[in-house]
N, C-alpha and C positions, 0 to 999 in steps of 0.2 A: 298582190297588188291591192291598194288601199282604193276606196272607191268614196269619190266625191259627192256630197249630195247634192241633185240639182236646183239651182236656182229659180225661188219660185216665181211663176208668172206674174207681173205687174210690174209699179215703178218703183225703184231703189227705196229703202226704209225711210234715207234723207227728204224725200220728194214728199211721201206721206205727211211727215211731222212735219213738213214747212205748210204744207196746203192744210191740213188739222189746227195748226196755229193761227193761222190765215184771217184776219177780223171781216167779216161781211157785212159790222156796221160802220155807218157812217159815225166819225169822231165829231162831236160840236166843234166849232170854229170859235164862236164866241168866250172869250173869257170871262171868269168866273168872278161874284162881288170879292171875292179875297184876293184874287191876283190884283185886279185893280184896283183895290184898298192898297196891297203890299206896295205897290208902283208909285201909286199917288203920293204914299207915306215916302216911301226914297227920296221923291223928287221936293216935297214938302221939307226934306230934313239936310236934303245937299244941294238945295238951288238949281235954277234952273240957265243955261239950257241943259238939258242931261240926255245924254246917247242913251240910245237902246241898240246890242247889237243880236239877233234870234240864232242861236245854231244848234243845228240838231243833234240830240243825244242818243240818237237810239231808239231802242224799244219805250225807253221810258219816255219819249217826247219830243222837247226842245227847250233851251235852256236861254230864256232872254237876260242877255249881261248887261246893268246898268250902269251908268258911269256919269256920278254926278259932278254938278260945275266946279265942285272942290278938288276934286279925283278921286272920290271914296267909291269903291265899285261894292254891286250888290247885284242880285240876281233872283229870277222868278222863274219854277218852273211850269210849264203848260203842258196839254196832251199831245200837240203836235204845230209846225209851225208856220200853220193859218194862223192857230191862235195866238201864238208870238204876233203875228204881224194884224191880230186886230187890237192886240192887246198895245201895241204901239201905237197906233191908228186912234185907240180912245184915249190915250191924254195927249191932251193939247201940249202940255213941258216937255213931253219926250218925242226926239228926233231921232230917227232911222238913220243905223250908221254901219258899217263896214269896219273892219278890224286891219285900218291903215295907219299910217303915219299920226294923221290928227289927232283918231281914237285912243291910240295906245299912249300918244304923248301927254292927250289929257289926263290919266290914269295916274295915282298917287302909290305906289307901294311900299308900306315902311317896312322897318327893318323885321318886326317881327313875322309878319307876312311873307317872307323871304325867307326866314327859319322855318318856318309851316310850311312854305310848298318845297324846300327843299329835301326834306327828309327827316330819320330817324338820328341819320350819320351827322347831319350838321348843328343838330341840336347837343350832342353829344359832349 
């Protein structure tokens, strides 16, 4: 009979590496001169009124989608999404939006942008 070795005391390997990864500082809220350079220049170059809509990516942050009055979309990323939504909050040209009907209808997609996110296969 084969003998199993036993399980050490404490919490499962997974529980460690999450609590070890764990950040215990606070992330700034404020956005940084670049992102609100990058924003200001969108909004400067596709008219205004121009959506911002903040959704969260992950570990890496949050991803503010901008969607100018032409429908040229562009995008900023930040550490997380306070900072999306002050980074909204300081220009005056962009308006806080949701990814409904209005937003997505103002959006332009040409045709090659649709060969880009469709794949390898439809470029093909």
């Amino acid at each position: 009979m084969q003998r199993v070795p036993a399980r050490a005391v404490g919490p499962a390997p997974y529980t460690v590496a999450v609590a070890e990864t764990e950040s215990t500082e606070k992330t700034p809220t404020e956005p940084t001169k670049a992102q609100l350079s990058a924003a200001r220049g969108f909004v400067a170059e596709h008219g205004t009124p121009s959506k911002a809509v903040v959704e969260r990516i992950g570990r890496l942050g949050a991803r503010v989608v901008l969607v100018g009055a032409d429908g040229a979309m562009g995008d900023v990323v930040v550490p997380n999404a306070e900072t999306g939504a002050a980074l909204v909050e300081a220009i005056d040209a962009l308006e806080s939006a949701e990814w409904d009907s209005d937003t997505v209808n103002a959006t332009v997609i040409g045709a090659e942008h649709r060969r880009t996110m469709a794949g390898p296969r439809a470029r093909a």
